[in-house]
C-alpha positions in Angstrom: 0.0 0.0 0.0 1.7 3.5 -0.9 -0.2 6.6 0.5 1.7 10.0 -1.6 0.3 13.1 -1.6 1.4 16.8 -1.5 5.3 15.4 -0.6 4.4 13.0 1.7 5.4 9.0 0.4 4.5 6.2 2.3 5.0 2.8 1.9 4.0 -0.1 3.9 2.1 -3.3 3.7 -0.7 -1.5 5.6 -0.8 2.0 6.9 -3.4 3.3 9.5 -3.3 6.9 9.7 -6.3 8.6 11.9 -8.1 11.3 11.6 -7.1 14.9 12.0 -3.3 14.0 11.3 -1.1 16.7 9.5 2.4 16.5 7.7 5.3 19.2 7.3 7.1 18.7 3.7 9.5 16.1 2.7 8.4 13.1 4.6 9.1 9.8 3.3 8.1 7.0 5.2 9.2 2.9 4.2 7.9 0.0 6.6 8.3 -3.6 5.5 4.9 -4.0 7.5 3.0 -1.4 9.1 2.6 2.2 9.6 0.8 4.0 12.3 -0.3 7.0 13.0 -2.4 8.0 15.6 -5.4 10.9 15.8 -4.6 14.3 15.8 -0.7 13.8 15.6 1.7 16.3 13.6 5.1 14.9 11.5 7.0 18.3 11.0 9.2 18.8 7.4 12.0 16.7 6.6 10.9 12.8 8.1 13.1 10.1 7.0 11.5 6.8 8.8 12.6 2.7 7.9 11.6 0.3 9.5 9.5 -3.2 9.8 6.8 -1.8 12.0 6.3 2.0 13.4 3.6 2.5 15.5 2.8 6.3 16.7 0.1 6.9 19.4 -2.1 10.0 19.3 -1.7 13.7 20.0 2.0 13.2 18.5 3.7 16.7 18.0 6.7 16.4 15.7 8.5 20.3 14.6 11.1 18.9 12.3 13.9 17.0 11.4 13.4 12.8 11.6 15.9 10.2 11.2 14.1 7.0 12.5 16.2 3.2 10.9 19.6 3.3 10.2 21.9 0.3 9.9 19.9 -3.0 10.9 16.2 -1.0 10.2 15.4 -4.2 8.2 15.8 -6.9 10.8 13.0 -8.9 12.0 13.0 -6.9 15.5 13.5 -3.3 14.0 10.2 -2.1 15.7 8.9 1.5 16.9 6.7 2.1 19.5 5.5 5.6 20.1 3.0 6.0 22.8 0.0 9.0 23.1 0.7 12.8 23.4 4.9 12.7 23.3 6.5 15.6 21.3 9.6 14.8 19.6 11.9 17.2 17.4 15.4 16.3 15.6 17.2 13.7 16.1 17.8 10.2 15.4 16.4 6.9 16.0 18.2 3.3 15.1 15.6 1.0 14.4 18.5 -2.5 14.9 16.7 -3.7 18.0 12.9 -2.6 19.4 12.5 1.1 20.4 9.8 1.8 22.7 8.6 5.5 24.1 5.6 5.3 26.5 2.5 7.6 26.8 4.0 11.5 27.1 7.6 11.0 26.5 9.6 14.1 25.0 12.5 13.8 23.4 14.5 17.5 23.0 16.0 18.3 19.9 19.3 16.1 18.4 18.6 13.1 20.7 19.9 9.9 19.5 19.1 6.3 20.4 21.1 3.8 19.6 20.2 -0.2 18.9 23.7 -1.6 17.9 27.2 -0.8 18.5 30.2 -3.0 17.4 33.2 -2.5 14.6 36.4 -4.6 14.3 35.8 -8.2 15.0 34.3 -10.1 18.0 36.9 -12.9 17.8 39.8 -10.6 18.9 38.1 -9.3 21.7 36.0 -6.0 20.3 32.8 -5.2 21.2 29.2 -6.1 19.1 26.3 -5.2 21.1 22.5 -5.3 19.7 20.1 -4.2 22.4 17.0 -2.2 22.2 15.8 1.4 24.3 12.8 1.6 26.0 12.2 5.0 27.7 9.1 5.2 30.3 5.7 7.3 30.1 6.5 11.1 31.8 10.2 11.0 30.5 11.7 14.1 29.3 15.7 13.7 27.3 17.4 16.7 27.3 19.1 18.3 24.0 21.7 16.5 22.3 21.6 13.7 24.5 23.2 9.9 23.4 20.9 6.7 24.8 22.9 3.6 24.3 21.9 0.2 23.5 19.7 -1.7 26.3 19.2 1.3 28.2 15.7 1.3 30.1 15.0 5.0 31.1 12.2 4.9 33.9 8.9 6.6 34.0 8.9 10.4 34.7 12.3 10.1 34.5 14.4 13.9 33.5 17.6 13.7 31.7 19.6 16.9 31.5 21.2 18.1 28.2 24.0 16.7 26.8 23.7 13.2 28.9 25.2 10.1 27.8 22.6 7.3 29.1 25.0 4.2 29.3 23.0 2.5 31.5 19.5 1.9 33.5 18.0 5.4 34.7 15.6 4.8 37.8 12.0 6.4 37.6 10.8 10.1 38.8 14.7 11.1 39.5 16.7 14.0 37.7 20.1 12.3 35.7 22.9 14.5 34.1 26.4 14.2 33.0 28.6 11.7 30.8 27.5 9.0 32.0 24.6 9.9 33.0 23.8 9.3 36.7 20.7 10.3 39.1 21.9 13.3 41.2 18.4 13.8 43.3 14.8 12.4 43.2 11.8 14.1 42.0 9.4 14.5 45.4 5.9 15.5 45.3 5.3 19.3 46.6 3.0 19.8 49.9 -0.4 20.8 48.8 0.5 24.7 50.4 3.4 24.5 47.6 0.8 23.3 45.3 -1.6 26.2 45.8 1.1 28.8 45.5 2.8 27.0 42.4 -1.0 27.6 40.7 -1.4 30.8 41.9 1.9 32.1 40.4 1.2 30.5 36.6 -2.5 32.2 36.7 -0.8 35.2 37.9 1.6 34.9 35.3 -0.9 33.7 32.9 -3.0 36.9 33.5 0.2 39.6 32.6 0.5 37.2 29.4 -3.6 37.0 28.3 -3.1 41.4 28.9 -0.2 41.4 26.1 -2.1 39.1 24.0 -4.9 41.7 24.2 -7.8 39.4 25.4 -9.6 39.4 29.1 -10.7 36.4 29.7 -12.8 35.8 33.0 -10.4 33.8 35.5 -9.9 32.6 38.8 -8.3 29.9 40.6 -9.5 27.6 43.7 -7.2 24.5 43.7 -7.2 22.1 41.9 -9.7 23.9 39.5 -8.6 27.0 37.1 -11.7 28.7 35.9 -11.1 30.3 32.3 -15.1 31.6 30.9 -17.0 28.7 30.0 -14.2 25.8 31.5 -13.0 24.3 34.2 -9.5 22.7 34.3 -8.5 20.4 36.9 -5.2 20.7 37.4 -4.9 17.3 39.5 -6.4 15.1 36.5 -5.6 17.5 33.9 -9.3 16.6 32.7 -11.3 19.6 31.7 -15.1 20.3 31.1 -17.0 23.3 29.6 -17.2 25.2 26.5 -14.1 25.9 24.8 -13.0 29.5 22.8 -9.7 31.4 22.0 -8.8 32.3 25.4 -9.1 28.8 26.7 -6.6 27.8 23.8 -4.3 30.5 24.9 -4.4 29.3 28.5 -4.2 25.8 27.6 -0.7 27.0 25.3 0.5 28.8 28.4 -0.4 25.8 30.7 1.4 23.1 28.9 5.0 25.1 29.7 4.4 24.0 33.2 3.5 20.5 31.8 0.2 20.8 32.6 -1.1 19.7 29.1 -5.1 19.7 28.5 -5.7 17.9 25.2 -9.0 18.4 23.2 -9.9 18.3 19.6 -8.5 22.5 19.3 -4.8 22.5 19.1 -2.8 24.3 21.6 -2.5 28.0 20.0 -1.5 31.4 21.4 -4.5 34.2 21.1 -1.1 36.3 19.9 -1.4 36.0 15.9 1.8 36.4 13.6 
């Protein structure tokens, strides 16, 4: 099955692409299998993806610059797995061995993951290794950052720029450095921390909504944040109400404190270029 249109080429024994999905320019796409691509998700300019099987969850925001296969992307494990709502931006993936990102992973721009590593030969003594990544939901990678083969990065797990993951990272702890090593856990704040965390990104919110010359009608009780017609939870991150232009602009504002509210509206400033 081949799916080409407007500079987008795919090619795959089936493809599965959902609704409200949107591509940048110069994306070409080759699976010996299957392709696919989940509601609502965005695959910037300039995608280059092999593999046997790539499958991307919903809400997928991609800006630009892809390099998903490699050396081994035609081996019977050279799988993808992309889970719901992850953002991803340059960088590359080797497809060797299974990759597998969980439900709101973001990987910074010029990551790399790596499923193989070897050169000169294994009978005097040099290294071959073929392993795959797997990288837990909540995970943020830092820029330029290098995963190595059988590296398993842990759920809500944040990896500072410039790491080099050479082994397991443990789950809701901060790594940095060459190798990359856990310097402190990530601990819940006390609901008074909470309520004053909220009240400074509404505060802030309300100096940005000014600039962006709308007033929306807003107030703030924990865990709720009013915004007109909506109410956004900011325990659940569910929401509930009618939805306009300023709840778009909050919602844009929100997500930079990873407090991300999908809906069917994308996440757009009320400032217009």
């Amino acid at each position: 099955m081949i799916y080409d249109k407007n500079g987008v080429y795919i090619k795959a024994k089936t493809i599965d692409i959902g609704e409200r999905v949107s591509f940048g320019k110069n994306v070409d796409i080759r699976c010996i299998e299957d392709f696919i691509l989940g509601d609502r998700s965005h695959l910037g300019d300039d995608v280059r993806i092999r593999g046997r099987r790539v499958a991307i969850g919903d809400d997928l925001y991609h800006s630009r610059g892809l390099d998903v296969g490699g050396g081994g992307c035609d081996r019977p494990r050279s799988t993808l797995r992309i889970g719901d709502r992850c953002t991803m931006h340059t960088g590359h993936i080797n497809l060797a061995e299974p990759v597998v990102l969980g439900d709101d992973v973001g990987l910074s721009p010029e990551v790399v993951i790596e499923g193989h590593g070897f050169w000169l030969s294994v009978l005097e003594g040099f290294p071959s290794v073929f392993s795959g990544v797997t990288i837990g939901s909540g995970a943020i990678i830092g820029y330029r950052t290098i995963i190595l083969p059988g590296v398993n990065i842990g759920a809500c797990c944040v990896v500072g720029a410039q790491s080099v993951v050479t082994k397991d990272l443990p789950a809701w702890s901060i790594c940095v450095g060459s190798p990359c090593k856990k310097i402190r856990d990530i601990k819940e704040p006390s609901i008074i921390e909470k309520r004053a965390m909220l009240e400074h990104v509404v505060r802030e919110y309300m100096t940005i909504a000014a600039y962006h010359k709308i007033s929306p009608e807003i107030w703030a009780q924990y865990p709720n944040v009013h915004i007109n017609e909506c109410v956004f939870n900011v325990e659940t991150l569910e929401w509930e109400g009618k939805e306009d232009g300023c709840t778009d602009d909050w919602r844009d504002h929100a997500r930079r404190y990873g407090l991300r509210y999908y809906s069917e509206r994308p996440f757009r400033s009320a400032l217009q270029w």
